[in-house]
C-alpha positions as CSV (number, residue, x, y, z in Angstrom):
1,X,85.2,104.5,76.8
2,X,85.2,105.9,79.9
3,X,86.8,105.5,83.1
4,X,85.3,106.6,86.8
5,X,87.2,107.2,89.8
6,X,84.7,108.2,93.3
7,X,86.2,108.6,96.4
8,X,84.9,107.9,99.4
9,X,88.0,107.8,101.9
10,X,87.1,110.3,103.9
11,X,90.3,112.7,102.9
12,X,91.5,114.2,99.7
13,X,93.1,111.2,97.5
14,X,95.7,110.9,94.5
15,X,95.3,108.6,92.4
16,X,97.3,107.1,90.2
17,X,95.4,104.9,87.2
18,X,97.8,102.6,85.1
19,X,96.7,101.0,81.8
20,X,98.4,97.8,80.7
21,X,98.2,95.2,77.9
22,X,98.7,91.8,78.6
23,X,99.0,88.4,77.2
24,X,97.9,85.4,79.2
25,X,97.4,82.2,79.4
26,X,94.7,80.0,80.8
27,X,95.3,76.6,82.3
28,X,92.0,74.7,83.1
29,X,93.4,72.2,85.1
30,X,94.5,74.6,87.4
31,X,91.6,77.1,86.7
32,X,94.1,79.9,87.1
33,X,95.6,82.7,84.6
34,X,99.5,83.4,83.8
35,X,100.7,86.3,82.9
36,X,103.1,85.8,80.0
37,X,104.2,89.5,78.9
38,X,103.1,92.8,80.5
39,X,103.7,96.1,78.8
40,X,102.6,99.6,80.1
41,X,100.0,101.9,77.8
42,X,99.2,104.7,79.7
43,X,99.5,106.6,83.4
44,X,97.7,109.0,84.7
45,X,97.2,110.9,88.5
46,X,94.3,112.9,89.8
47,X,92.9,114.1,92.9
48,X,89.7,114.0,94.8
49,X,88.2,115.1,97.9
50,X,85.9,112.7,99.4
51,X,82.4,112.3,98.1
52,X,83.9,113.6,94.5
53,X,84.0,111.4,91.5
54,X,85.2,111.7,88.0
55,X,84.7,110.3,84.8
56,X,87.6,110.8,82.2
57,X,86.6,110.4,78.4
58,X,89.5,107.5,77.5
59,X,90.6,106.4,73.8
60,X,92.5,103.2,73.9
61,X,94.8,101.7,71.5
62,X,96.2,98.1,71.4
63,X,98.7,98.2,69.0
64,X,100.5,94.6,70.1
65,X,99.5,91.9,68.1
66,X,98.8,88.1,70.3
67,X,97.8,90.6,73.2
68,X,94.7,89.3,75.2
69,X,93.5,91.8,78.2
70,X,93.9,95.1,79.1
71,X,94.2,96.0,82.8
72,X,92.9,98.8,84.3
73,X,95.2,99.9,88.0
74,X,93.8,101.8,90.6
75,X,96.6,103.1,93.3
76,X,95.6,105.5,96.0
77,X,99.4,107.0,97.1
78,X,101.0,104.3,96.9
79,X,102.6,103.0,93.6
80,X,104.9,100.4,93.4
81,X,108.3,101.1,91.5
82,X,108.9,99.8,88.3
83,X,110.4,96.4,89.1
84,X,107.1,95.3,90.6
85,X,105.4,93.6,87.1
86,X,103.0,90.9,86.1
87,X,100.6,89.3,88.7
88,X,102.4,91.0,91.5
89,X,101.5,94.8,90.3
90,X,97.9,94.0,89.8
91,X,97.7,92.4,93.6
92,X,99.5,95.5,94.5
93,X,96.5,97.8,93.1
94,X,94.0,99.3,95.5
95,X,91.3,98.1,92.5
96,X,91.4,96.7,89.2
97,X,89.4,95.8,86.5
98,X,90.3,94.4,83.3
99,X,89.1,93.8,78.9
100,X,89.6,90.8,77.3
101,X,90.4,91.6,73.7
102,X,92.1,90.0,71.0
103,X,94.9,92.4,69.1
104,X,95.1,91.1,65.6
């Protein structure tokens, strides 16, 4: 697959893309997603001056079994430490965009 990153912010960027696989849980009376477990794949950082964009060949690998989505996290400067997980570090992201997939 591949990933793009444009920026159009006016100044040079870094960003910092996070990969994570997740396992959650849908409740339809609710109509809203949990997030049961949350475990990091891959980070990465790169910079761009505005009007630049990227796209970076990326090879993923899902090797937890019960898994259901992968997350894809978009921070421009600003990444939150490591205590910030689950549905509170995606609403942290600047953008996101996520697979659903099922790990056997």
């Amino acid at each position: 697959m591949y990933i793009g990153v444009g920026n159009y912010e006016y100044r040079n960027i870094t960003y910092t893309i996070e990969t994570w696989i997740l396992n959650t849980e849908f409740d339809r009376g609710t109509n809203t997603t949990s997030v049961i477990a949350m475990d990091p794949i891959d980070r990465l950082s790169l910079s761009l001056g505005h009007n630049e964009t990227t796209i970076i060949p990326y090879n993923l690998s899902a090797m937890k079994k019960g898994y259901n989505r992968v997350e894809f996290l978009l921070f421009n400067e600003s990444v939150p430490g490591p205590e910030v997980r689950g549905s509170d570090r995606i609403n942290a992201s600047y953008r996101n965009s996520h697979l659903w997939v099922e790990v056997r």
